[in-house]
C-alpha positions in Angstrom: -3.9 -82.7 -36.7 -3.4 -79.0 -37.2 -5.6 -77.0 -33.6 -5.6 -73.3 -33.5 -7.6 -70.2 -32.8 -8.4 -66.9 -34.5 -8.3 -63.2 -33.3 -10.8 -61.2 -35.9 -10.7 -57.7 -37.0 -13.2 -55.7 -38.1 -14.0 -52.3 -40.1 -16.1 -50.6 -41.4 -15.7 -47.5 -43.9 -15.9 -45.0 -40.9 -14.3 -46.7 -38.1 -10.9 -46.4 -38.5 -10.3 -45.0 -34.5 -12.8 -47.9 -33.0 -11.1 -51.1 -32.4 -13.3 -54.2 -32.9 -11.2 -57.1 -32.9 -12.8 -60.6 -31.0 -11.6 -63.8 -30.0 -12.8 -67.0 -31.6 -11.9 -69.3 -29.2 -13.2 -73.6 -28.6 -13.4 -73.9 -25.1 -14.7 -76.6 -27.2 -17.4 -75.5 -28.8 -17.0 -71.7 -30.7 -17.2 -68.5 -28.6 -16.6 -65.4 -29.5 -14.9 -63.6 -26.7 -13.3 -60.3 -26.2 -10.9 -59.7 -24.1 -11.8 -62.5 -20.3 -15.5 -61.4 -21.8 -17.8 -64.4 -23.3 -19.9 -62.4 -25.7 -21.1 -65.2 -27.1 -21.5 -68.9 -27.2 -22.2 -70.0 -30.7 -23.2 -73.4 -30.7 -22.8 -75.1 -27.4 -24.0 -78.2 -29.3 -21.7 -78.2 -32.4 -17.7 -77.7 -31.8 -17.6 -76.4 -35.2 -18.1 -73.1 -36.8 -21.4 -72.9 -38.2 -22.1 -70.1 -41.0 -24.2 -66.5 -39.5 -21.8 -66.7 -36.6 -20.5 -63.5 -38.0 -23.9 -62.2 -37.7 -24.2 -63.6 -34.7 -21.7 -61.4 -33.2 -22.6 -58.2 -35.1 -26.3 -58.6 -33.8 -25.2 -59.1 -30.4 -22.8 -56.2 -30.1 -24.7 -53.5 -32.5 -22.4 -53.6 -35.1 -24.9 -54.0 -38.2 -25.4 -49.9 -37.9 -21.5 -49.5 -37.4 -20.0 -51.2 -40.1 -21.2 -49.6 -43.3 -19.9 -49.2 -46.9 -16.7 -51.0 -47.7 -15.7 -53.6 -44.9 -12.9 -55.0 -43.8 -12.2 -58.1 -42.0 -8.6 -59.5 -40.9 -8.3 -62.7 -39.2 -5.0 -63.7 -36.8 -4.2 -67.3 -36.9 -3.0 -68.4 -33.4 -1.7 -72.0 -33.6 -2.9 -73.2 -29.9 -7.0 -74.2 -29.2 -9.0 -76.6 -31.0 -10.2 -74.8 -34.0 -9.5 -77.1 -37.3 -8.8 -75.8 -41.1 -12.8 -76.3 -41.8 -13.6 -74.3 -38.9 -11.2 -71.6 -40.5 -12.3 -72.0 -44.3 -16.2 -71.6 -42.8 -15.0 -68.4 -40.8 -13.6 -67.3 -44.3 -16.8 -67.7 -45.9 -19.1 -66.4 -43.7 -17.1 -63.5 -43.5 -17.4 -62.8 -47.4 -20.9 -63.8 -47.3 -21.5 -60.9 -45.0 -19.4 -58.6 -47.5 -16.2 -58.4 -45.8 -13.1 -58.1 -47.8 -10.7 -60.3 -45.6 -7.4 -60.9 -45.1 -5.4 -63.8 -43.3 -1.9 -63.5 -41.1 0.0 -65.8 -39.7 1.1 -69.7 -40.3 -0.4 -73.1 -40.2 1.7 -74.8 -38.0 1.7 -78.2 -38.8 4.0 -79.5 -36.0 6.7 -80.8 -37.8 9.9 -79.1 -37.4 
């Protein structure tokens, strides 16, 4: 079964010199972390994405009044932790649901060589 992780990028319109990028990590459940710093525990009863977790994180960090007009979104694939491809395909849509234009980079290893 295919496990990874995902570092996420975001910008808004006027924040090209700030740096928001986040961990989502399953330590097992989802937490968004930045950096050794937990800023959030998503669902400590659900090891799966759940959609608004985006929002999640924007509410708890003040970045509703930050990113404005166009958004961007890039998400890293890391192919280590214990997220699975719905936890990714949920992170996709959440992300578009909150009006991010996103891109994906990297590989889904599938551990065959």
């Amino acid at each position: 079964m295919i496990t990874m992780h995902f570092t996420v990028n975001l910008r808004g319109a006027g924040t090209y010199q700030d740096d928001f990028s986040y961990g989502l990590v399953f330590i097992p459940c989802p937490v968004w972390v930045q950096g050794k710093r937990e800023v959030t525990n998503l669902n400590p009863e659900n090891p799966h994405y759940t959609l608004g977790s985006i929002r999640k994180l924007m509410d708890k960090e003040g970045l509703a009044g930050t990113l404005k007009g166009e958004k961007t979104a890039i998400i890293i694939i890391h192919n280590v932790g214990h997220g699975y491809m719905r936890d990714l395909t949920a992170l996709l849509e959440d992300l578009r649901s909150e009006g991010f234009a996103v891109k994906v980079y990297g590989q889904i290893d599938d551990g065959k060589q």
